[in-house]
C-alpha positions in Angstrom: -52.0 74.3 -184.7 -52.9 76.3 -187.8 -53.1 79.5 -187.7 -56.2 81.6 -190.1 -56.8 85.0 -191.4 -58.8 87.0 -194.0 -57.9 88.7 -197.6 -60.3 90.1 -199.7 -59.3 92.2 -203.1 -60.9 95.5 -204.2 -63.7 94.9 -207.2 -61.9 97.3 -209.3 -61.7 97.5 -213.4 -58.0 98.7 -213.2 -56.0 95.6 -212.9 -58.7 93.6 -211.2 -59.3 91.0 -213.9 -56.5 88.7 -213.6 -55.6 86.7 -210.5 -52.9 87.6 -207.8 -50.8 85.2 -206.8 -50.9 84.8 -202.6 -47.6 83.8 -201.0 -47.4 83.0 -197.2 -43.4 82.8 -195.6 -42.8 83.2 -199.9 -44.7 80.3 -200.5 -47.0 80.6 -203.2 -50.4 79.1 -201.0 -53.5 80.3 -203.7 -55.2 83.0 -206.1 -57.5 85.6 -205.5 -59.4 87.1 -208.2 -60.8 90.4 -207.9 -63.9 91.0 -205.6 -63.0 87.7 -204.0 -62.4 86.7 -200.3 -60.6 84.2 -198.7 -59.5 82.8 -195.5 -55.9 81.4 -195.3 -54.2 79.4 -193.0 -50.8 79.3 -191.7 -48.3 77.2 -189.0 -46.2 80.5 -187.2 -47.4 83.0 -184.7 -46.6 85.1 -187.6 -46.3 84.9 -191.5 -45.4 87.4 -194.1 -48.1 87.7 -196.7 -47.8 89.4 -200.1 -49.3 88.9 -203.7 -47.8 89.4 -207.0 -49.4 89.3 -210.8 -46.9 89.1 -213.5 -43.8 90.4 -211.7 -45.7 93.2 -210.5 -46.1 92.9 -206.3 -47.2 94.5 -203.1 -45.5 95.3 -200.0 -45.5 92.4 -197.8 -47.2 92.4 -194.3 -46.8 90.4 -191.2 -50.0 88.5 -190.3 -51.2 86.7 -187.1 -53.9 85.0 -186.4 -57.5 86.6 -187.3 -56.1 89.5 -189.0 -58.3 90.6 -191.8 -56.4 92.2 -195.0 -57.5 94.2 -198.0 -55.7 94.1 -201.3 -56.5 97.1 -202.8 -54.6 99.3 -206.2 -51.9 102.5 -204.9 -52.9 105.5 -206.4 -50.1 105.8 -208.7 -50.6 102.3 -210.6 -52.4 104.3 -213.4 -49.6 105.9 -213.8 -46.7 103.3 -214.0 -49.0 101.6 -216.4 -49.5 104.1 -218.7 -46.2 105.1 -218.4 -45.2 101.8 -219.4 -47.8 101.3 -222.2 -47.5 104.6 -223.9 -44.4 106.9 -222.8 -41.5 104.7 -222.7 -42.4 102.8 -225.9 -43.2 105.8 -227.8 -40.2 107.7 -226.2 -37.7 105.0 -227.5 -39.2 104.3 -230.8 -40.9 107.8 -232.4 -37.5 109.4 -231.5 -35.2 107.1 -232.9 -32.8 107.5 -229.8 -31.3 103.9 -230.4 -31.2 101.7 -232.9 -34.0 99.1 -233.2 -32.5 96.1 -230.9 -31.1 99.2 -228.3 -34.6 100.4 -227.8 -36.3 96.8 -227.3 -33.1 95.9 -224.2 -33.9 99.4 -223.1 -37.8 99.0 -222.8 -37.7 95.5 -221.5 -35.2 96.4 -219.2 -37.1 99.7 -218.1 -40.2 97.2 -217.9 -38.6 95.1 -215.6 -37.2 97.4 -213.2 -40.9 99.7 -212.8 -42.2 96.4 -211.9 -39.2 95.6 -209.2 -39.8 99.0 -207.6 -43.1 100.7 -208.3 -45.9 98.0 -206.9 -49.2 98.6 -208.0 -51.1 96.4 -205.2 -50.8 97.2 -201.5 -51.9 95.1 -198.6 -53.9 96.2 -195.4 -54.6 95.6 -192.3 -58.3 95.8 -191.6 -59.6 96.1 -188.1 -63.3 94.4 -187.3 
């Protein structure tokens, strides 16, 4: 017997124009843009939900059944963006640290791992 619950993202300007992928048990199951709500359905007791946008993730949350979850931004995703839009670029490439090709491996690279370890979107639980 399927299984339903709620997700509804945060209407915010900060990241909330492009859509989040939703993944249920790591399958990808739908998109939510922001302001949007949806109800999805799952098989288990139990699923692991999380969403990701361009490598950039949440934490991941076990659901059940009639659980109600809000996407919303962490307060520090200002931050890691900026940080990756202005400081490391500028850092690499105004100083002349490394040579051209060093400081592109070293930014992509530095890209990559912020958006491995600092997630800008975080899941929660909602009670009704």
């Amino acid at each position: 017997m399927n299984k339903s619950c709620k997700i509804k993202r945060d209407p915010v300007f900060f990241k909330g124009n492009s859509l989040l992928t939703i993944y249920i048990n790591e399958e990808e199951v739908d998109r939510l843009s922001a302001g949007e709500e949806k109800s999805l359905s799952f098989t288990t007791e139990q699923a692991s939900l999380r969403v990701a946008r361009f490598g950039e993730g949440s934490n991941t949350l076990q659901i059940s059944e009639g659980d109600s979850v809000r996407v919303a931004i962490t307060p520090w995703a200002i931050w890691v963006y900026l940080l990756k839009l202005l400081v490391i670029p500028v850092f690499l490439v105004y100083f002349e640290l490394f040579s051209p090709l060093t400081s592109l491996i070293l930014m992509i690279a530095l890209f990559t791992l912020s958006n491995m370890l600092l997630k800008p979107f975080k899941l929660l639980k909602e009670s009704d």
